[in-house]
PDB file of N, CA, C and O in Angstrom:
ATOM      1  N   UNK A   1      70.979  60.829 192.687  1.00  0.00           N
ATOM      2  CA  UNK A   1      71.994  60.966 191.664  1.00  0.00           C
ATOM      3  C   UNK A   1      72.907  59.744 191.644  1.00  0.00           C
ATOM      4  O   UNK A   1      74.104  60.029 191.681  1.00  0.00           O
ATOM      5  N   UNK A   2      72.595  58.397 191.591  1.00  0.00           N
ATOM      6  CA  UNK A   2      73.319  57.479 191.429  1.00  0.00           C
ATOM      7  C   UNK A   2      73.663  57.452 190.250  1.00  0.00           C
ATOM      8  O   UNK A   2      73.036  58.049 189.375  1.00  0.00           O
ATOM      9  N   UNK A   3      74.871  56.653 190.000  1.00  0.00           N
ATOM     10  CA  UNK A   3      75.728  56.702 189.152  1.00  0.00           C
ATOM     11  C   UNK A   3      75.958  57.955 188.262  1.00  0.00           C
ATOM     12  O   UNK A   3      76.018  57.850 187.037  1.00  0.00           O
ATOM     13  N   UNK A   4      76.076  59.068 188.869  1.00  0.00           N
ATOM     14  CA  UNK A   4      76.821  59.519 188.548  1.00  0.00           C
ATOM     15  C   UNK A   4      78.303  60.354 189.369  1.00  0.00           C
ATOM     16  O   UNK A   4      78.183  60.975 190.425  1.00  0.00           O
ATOM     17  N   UNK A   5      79.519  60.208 188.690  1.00  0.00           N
ATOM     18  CA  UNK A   5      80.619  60.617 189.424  1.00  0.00           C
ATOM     19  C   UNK A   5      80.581  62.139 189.832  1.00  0.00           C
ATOM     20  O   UNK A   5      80.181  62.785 188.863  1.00  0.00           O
ATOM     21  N   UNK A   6      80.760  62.672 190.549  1.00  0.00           N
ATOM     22  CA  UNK A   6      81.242  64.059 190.646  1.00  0.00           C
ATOM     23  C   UNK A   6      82.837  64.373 190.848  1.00  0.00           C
ATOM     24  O   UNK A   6      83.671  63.708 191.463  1.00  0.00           O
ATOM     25  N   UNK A   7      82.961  65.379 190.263  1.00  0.00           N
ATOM     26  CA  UNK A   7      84.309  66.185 190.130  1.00  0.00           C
ATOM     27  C   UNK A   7      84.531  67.213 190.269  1.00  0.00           C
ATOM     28  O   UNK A   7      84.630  67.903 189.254  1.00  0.00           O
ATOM     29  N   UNK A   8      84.694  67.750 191.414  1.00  0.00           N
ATOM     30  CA  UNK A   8      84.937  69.292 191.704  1.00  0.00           C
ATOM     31  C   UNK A   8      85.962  70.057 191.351  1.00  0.00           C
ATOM     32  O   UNK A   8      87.115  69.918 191.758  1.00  0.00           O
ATOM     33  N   UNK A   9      85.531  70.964 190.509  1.00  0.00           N
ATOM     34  CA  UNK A   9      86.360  72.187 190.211  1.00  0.00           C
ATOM     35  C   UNK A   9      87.666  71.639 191.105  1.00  0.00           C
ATOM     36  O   UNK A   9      88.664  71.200 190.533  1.00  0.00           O
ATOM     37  N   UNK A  10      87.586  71.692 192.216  1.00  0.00           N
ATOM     38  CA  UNK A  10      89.155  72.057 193.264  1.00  0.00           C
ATOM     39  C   UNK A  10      89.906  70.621 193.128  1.00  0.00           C
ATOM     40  O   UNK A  10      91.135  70.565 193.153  1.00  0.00           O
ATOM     41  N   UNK A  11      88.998  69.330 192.964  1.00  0.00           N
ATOM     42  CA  UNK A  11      89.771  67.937 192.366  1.00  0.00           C
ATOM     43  C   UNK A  11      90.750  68.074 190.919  1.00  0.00           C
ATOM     44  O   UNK A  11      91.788  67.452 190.696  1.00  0.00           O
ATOM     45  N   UNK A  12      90.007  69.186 189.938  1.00  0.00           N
ATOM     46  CA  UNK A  12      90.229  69.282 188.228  1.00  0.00           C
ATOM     47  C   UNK A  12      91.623  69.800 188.663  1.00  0.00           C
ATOM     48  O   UNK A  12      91.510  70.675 189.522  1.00  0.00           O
ATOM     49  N   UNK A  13      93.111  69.475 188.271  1.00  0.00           N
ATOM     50  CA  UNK A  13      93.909  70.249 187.839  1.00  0.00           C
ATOM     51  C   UNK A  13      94.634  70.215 186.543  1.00  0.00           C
ATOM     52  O   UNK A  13      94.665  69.144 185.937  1.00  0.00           O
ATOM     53  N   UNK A  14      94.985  70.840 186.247  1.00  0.00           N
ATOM     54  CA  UNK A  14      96.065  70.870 184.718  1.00  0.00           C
ATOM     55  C   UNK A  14      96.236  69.261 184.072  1.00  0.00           C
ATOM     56  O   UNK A  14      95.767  68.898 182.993  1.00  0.00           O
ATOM     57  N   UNK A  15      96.726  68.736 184.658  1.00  0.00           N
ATOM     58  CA  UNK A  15      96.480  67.035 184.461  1.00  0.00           C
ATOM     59  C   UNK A  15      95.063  66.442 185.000  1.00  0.00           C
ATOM     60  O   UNK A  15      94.229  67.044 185.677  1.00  0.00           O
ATOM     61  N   UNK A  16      95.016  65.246 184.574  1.00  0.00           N
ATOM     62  CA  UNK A  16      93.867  64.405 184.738  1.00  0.00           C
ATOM     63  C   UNK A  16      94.515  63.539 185.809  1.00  0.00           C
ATOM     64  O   UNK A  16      94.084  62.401 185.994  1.00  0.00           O
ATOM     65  N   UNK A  17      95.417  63.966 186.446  1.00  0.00           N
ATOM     66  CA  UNK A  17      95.922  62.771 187.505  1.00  0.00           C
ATOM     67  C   UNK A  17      94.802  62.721 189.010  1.00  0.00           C
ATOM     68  O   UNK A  17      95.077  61.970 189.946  1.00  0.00           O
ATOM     69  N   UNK A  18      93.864  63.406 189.026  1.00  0.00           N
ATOM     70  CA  UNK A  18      92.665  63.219 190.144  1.00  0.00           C
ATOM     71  C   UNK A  18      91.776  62.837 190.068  1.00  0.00           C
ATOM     72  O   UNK A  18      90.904  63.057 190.908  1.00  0.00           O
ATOM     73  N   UNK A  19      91.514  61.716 188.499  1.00  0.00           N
ATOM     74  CA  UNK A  19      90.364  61.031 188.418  1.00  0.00           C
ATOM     75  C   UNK A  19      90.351  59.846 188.946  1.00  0.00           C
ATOM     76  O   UNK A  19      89.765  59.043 188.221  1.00  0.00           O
ATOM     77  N   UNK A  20      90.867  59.283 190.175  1.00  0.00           N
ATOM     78  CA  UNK A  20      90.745  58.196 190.628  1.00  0.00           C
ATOM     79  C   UNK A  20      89.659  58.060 191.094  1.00  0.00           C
ATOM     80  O   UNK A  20      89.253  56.899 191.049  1.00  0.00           O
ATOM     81  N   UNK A  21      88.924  58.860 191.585  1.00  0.00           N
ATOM     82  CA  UNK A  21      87.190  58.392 192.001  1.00  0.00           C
ATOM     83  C   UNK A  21      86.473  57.916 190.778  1.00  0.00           C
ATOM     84  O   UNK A  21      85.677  56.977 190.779  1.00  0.00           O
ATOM     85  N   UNK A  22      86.829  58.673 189.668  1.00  0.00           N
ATOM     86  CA  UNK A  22      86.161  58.068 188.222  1.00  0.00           C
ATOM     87  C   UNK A  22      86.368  56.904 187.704  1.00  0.00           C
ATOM     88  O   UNK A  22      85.475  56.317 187.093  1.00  0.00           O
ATOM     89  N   UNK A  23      87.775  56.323 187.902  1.00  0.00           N
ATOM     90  CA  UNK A  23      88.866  55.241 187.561  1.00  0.00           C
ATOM     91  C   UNK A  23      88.141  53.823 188.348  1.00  0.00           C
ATOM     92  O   UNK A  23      87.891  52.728 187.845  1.00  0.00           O
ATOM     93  N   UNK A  24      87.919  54.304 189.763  1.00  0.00           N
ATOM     94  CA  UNK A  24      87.384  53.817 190.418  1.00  0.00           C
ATOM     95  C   UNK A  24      85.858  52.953 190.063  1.00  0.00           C
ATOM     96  O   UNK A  24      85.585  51.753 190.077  1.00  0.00           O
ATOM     97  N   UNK A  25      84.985  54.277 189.726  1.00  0.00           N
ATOM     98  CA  UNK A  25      83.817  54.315 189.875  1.00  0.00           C
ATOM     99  C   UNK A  25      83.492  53.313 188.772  1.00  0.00           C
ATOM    100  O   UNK A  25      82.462  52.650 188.890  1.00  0.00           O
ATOM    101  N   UNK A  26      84.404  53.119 187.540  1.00  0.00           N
ATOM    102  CA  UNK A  26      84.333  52.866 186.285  1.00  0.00           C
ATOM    103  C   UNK A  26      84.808  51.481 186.653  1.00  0.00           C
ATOM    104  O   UNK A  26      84.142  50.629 186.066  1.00  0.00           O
ATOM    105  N   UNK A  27      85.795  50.957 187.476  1.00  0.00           N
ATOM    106  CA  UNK A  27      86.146  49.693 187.863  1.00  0.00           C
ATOM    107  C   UNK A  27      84.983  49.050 188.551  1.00  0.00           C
ATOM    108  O   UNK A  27      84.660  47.889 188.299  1.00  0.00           O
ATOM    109  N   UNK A  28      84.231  49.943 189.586  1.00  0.00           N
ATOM    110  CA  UNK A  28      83.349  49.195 190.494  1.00  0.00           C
ATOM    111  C   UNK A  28      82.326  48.648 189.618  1.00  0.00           C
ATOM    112  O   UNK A  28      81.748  47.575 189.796  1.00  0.00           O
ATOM    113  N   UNK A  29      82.076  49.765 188.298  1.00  0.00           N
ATOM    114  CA  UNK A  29      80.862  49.230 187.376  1.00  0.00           C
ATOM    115  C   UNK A  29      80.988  48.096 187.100  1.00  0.00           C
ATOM    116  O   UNK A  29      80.254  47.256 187.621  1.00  0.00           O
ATOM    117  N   UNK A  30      81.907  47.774 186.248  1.00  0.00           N
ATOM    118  CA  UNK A  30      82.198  47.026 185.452  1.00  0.00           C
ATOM    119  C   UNK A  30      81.959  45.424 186.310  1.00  0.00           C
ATOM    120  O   UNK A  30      81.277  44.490 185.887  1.00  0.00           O
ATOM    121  N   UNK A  31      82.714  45.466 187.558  1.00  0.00           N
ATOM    122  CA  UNK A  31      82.442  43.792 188.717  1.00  0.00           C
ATOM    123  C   UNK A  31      80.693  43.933 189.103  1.00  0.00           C
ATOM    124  O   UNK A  31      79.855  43.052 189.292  1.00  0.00           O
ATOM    125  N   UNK A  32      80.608  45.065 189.118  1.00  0.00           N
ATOM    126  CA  UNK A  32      79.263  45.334 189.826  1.00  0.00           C
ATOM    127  C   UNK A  32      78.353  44.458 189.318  1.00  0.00           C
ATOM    128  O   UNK A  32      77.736  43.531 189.843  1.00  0.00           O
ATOM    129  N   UNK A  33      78.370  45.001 187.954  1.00  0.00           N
ATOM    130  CA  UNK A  33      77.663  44.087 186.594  1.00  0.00           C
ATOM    131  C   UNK A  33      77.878  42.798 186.270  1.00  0.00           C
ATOM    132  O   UNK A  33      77.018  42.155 185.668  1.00  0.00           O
ATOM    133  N   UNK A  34      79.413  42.111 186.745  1.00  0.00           N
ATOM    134  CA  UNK A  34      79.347  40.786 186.553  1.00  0.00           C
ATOM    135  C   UNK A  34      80.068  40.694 185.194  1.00  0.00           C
ATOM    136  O   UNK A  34      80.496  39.677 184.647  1.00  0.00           O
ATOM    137  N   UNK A  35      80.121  42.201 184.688  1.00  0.00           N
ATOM    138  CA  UNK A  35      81.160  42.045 183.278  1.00  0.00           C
ATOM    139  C   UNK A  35      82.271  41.796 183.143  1.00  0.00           C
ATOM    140  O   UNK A  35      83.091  42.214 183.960  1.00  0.00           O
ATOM    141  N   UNK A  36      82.576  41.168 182.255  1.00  0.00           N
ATOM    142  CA  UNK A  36      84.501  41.483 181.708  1.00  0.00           C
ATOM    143  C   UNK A  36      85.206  42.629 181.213  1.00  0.00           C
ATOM    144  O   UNK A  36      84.562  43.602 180.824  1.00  0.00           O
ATOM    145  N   UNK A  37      86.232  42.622 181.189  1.00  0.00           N
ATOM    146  CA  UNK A  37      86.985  43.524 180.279  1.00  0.00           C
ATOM    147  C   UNK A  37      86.393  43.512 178.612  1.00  0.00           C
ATOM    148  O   UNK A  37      86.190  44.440 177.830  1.00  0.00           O
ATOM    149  N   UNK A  38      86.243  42.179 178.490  1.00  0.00           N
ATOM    150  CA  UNK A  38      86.199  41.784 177.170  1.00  0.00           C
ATOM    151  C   UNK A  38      84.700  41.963 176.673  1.00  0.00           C
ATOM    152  O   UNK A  38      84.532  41.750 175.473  1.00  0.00           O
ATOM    153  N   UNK A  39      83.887  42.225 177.219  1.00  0.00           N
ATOM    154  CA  UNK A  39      82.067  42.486 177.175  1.00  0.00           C
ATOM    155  C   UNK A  39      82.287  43.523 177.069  1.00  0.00           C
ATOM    156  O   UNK A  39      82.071  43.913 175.922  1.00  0.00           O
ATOM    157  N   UNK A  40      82.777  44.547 177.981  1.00  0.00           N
ATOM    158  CA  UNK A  40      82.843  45.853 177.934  1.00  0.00           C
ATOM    159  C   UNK A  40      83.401  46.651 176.572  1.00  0.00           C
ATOM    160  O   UNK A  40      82.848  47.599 176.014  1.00  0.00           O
ATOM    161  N   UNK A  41      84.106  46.283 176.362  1.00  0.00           N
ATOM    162  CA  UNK A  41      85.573  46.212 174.934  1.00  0.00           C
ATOM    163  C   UNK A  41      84.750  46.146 173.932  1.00  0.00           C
ATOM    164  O   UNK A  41      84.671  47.083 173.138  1.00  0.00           O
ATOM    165  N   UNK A  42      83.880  44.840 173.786  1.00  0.00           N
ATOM    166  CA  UNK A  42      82.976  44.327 172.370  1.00  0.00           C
ATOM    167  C   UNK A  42      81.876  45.299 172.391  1.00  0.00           C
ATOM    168  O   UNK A  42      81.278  45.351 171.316  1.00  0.00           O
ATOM    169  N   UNK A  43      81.337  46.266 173.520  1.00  0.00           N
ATOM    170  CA  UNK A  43      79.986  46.889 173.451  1.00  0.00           C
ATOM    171  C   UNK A  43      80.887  48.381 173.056  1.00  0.00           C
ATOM    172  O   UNK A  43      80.197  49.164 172.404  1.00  0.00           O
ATOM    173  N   UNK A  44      81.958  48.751 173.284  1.00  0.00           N
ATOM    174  CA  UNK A  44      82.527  50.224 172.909  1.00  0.00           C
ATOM    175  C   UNK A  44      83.344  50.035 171.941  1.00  0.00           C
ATOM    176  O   UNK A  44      83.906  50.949 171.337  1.00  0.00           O
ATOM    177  N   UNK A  45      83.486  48.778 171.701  1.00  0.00           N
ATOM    178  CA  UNK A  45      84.256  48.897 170.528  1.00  0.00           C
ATOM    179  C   UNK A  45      85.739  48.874 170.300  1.00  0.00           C
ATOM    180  O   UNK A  45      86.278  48.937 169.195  1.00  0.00           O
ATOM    181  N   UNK A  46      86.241  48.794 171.269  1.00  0.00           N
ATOM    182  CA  UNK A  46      87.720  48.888 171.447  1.00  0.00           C
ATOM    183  C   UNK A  46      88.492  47.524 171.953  1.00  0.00           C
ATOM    184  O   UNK A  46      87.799  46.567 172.299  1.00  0.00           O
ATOM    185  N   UNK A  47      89.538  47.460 171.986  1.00  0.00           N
ATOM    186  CA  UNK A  47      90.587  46.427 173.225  1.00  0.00           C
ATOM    187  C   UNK A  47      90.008  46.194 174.449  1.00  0.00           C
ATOM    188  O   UNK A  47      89.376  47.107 174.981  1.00  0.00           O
ATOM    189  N   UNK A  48      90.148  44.841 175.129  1.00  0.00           N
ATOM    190  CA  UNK A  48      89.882  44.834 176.000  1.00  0.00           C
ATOM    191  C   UNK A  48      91.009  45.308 176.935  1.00  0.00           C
ATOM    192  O   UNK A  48      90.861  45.452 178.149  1.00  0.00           O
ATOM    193  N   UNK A  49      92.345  45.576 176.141  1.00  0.00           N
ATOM    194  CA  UNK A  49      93.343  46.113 177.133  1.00  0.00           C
ATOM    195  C   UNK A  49      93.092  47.689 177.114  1.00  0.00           C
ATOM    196  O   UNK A  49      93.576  48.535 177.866  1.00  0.00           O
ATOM    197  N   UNK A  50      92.469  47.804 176.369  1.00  0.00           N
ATOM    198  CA  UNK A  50      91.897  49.394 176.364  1.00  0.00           C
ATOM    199  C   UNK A  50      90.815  49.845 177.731  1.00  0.00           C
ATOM    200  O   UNK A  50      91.034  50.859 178.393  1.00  0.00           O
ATOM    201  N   UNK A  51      89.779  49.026 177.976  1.00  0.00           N
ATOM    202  CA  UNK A  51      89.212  49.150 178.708  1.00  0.00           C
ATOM    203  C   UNK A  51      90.162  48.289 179.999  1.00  0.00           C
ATOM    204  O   UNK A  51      89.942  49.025 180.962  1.00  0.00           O
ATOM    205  N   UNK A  52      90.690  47.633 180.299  1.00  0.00           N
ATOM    206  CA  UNK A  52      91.693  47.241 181.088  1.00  0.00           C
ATOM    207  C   UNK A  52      92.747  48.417 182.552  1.00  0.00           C
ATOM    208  O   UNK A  52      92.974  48.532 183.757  1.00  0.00           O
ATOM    209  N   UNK A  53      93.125  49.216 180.661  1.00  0.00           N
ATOM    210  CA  UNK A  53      93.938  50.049 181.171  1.00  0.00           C
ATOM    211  C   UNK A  53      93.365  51.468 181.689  1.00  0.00           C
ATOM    212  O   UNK A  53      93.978  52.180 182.485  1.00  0.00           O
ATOM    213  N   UNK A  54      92.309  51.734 181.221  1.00  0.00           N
ATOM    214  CA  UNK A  54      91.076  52.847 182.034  1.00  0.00           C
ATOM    215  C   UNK A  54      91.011  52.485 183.621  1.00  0.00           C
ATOM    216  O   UNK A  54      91.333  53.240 184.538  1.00  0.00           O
ATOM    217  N   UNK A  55      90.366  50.747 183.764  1.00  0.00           N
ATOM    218  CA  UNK A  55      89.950  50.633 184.724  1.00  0.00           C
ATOM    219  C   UNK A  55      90.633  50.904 185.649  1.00  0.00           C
ATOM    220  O   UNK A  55      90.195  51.470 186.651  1.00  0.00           O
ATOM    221  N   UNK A  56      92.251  50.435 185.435  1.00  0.00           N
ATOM    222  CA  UNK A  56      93.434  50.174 186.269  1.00  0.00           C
ATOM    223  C   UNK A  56      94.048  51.440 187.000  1.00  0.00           C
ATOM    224  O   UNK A  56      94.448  51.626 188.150  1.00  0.00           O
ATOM    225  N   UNK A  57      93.937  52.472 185.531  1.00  0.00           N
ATOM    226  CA  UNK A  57      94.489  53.851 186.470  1.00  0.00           C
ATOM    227  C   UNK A  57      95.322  53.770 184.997  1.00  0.00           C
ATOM    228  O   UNK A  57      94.995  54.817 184.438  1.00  0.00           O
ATOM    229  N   UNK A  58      96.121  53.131 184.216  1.00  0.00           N
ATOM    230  CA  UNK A  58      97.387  53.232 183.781  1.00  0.00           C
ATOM    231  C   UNK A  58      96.555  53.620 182.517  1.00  0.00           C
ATOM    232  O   UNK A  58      96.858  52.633 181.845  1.00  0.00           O
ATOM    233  N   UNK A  59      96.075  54.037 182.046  1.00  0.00           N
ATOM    234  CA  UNK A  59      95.593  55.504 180.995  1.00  0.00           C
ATOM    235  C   UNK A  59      95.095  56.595 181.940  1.00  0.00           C
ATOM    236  O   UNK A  59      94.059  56.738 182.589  1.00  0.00           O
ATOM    237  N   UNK A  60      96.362  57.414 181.760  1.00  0.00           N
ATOM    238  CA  UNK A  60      95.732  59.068 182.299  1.00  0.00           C
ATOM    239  C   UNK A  60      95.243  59.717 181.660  1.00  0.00           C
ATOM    240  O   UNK A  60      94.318  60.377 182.133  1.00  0.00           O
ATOM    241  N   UNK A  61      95.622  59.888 180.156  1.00  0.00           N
ATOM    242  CA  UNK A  61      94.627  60.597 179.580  1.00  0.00           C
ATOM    243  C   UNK A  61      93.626  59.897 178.658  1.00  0.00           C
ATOM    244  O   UNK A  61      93.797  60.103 177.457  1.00  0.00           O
ATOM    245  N   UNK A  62      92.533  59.044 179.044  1.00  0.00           N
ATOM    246  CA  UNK A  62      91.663  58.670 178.236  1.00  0.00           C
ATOM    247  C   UNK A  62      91.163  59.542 177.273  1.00  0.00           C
ATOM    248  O   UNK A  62      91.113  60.735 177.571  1.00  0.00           O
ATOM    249  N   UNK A  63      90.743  59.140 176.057  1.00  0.00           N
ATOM    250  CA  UNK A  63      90.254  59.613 175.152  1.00  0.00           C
ATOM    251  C   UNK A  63      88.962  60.033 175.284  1.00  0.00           C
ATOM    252  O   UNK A  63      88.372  59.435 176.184  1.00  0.00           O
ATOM    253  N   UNK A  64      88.174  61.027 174.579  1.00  0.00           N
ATOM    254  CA  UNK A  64      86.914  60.994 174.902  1.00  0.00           C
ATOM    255  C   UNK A  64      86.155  60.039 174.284  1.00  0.00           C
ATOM    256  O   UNK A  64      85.145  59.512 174.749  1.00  0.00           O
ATOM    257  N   UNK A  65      86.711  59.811 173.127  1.00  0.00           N
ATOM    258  CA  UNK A  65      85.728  58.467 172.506  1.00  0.00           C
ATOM    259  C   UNK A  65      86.332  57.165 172.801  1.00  0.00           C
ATOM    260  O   UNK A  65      86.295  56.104 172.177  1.00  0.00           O
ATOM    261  N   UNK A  66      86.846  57.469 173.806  1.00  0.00           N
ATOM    262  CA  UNK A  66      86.856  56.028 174.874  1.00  0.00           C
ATOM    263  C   UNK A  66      85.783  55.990 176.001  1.00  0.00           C
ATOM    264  O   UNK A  66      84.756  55.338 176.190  1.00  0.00           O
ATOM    265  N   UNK A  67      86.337  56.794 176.550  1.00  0.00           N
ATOM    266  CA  UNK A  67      85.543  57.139 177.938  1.00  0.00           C
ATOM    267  C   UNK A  67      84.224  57.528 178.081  1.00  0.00           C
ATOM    268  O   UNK A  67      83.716  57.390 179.194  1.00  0.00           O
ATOM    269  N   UNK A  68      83.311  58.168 176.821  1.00  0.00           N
ATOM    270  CA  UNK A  68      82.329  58.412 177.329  1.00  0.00           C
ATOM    271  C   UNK A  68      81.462  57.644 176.795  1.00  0.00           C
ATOM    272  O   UNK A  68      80.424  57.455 177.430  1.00  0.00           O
ATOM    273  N   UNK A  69      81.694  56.789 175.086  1.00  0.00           N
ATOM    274  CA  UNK A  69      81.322  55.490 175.228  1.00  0.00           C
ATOM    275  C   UNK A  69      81.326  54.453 176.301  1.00  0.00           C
ATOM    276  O   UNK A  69      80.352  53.701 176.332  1.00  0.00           O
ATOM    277  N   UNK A  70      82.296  54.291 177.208  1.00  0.00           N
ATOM    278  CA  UNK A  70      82.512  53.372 178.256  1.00  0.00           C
ATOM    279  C   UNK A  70      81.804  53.670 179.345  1.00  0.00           C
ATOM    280  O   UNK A  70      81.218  52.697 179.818  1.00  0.00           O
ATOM    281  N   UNK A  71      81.633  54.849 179.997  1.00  0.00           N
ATOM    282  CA  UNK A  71      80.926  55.447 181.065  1.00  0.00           C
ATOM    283  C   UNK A  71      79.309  55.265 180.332  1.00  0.00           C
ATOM    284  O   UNK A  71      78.568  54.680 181.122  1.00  0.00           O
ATOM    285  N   UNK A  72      78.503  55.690 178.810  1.00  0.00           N
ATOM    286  CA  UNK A  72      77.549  55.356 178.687  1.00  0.00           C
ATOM    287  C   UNK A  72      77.137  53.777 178.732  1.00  0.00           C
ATOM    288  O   UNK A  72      76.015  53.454 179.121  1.00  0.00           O
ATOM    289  N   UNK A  73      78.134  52.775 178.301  1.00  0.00           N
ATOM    290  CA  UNK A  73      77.714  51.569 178.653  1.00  0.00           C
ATOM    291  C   UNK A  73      77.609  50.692 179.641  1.00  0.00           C
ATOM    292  O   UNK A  73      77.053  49.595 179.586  1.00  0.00           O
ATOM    293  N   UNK A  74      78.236  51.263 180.697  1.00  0.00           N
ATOM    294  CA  UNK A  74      78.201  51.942 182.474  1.00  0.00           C
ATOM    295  C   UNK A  74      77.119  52.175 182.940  1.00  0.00           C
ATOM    296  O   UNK A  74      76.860  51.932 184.119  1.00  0.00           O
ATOM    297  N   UNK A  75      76.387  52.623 182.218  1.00  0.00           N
ATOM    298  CA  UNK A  75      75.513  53.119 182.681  1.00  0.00           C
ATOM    299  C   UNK A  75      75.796  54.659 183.704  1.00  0.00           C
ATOM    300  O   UNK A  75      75.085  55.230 184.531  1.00  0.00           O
ATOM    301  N   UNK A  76      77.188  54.944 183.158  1.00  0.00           N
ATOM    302  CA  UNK A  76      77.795  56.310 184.470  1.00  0.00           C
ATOM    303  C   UNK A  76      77.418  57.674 183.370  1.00  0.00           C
ATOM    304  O   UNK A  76      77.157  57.468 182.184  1.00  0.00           O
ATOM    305  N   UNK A  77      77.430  58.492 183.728  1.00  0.00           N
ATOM    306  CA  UNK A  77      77.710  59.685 182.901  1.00  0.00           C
ATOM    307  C   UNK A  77      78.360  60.743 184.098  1.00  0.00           C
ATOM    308  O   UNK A  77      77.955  60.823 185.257  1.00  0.00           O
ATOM    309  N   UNK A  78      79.668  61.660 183.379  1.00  0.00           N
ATOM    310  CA  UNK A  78      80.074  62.617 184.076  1.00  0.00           C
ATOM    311  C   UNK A  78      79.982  64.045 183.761  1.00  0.00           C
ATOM    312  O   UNK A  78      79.950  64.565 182.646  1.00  0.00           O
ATOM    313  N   UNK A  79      79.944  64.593 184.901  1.00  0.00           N
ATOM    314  CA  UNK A  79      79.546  66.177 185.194  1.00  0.00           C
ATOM    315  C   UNK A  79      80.613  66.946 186.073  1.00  0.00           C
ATOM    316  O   UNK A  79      81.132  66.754 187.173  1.00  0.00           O
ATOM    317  N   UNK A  80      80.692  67.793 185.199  1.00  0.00           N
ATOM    318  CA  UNK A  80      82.034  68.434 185.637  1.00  0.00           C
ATOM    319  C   UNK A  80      81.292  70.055 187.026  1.00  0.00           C
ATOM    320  O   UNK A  80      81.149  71.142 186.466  1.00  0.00           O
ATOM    321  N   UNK A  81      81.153  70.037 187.628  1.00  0.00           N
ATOM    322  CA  UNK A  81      80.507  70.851 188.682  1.00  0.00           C
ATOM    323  C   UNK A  81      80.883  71.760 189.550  1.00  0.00           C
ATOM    324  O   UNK A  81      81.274  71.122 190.528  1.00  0.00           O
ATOM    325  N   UNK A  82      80.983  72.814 189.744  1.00  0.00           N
ATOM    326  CA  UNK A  82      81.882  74.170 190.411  1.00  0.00           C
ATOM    327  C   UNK A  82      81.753  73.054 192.394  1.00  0.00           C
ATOM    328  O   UNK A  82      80.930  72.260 192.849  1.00  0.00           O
ATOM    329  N   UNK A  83      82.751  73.516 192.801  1.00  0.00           N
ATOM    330  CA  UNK A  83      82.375  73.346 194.234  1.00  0.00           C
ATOM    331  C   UNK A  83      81.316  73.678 194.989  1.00  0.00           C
ATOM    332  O   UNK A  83      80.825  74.803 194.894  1.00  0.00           O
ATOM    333  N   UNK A  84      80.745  72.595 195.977  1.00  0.00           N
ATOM    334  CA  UNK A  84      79.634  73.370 196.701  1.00  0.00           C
ATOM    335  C   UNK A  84      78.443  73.162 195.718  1.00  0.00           C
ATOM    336  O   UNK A  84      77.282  73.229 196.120  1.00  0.00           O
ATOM    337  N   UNK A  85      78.766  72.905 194.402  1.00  0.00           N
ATOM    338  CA  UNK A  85      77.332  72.927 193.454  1.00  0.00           C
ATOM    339  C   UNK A  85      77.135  71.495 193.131  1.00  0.00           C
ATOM    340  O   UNK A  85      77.871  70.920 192.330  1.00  0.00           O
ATOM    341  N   UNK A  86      75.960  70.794 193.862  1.00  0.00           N
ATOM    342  CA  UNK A  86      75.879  69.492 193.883  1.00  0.00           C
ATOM    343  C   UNK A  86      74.367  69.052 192.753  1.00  0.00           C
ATOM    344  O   UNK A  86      74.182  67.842 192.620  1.00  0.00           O
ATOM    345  N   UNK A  87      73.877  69.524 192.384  1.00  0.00           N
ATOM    346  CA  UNK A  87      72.922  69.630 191.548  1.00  0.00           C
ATOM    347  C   UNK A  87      73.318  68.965 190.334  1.00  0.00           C
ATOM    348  O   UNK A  87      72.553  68.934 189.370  1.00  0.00           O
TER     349      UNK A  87
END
């Protein structure tokens, strides 16, 4: 199951303030690849301070048609998964 993030039920609360493994995961892509902000930005379509501010942490609530464009050009996709359920 590479690249993809997991998020356990008991991480999810009322806010999105516990996606730093995602924030993360989405930063590591991006150097991993050798990309820019600005490659990334031109393939989803948005700011590169848009994708900037994902990577950084300083958008908590990303949009979905930010994020899951960005995670598909990532090559990441996320799954939201009860605890204990790693499948």
């Amino acid at each position: 199951m590479a690249n993809v993030v997991q998020i356990s039920e008991a991480q999810r609360k009322r806010s999105y303030t516990s996606a730093e493994k995602l924030i993360e995961e989405v930063r590591n892509q991006i150097f991993r690849d050798g990309r820019s902000y600005k490659d990334v930005a031109a393939l989803v379509k948005v700011s590169p301070t848009t994708i900037r501010n994902l990577a950084s942490g300083k958008t908590i609530w990303p949009r979905p048609t930010t994020l899951f464009p960005t995670l598909n050009t990532l090559g990441l996709e996320m799954r939201l998964v009860k605890k204990g359920d790693r499948t």
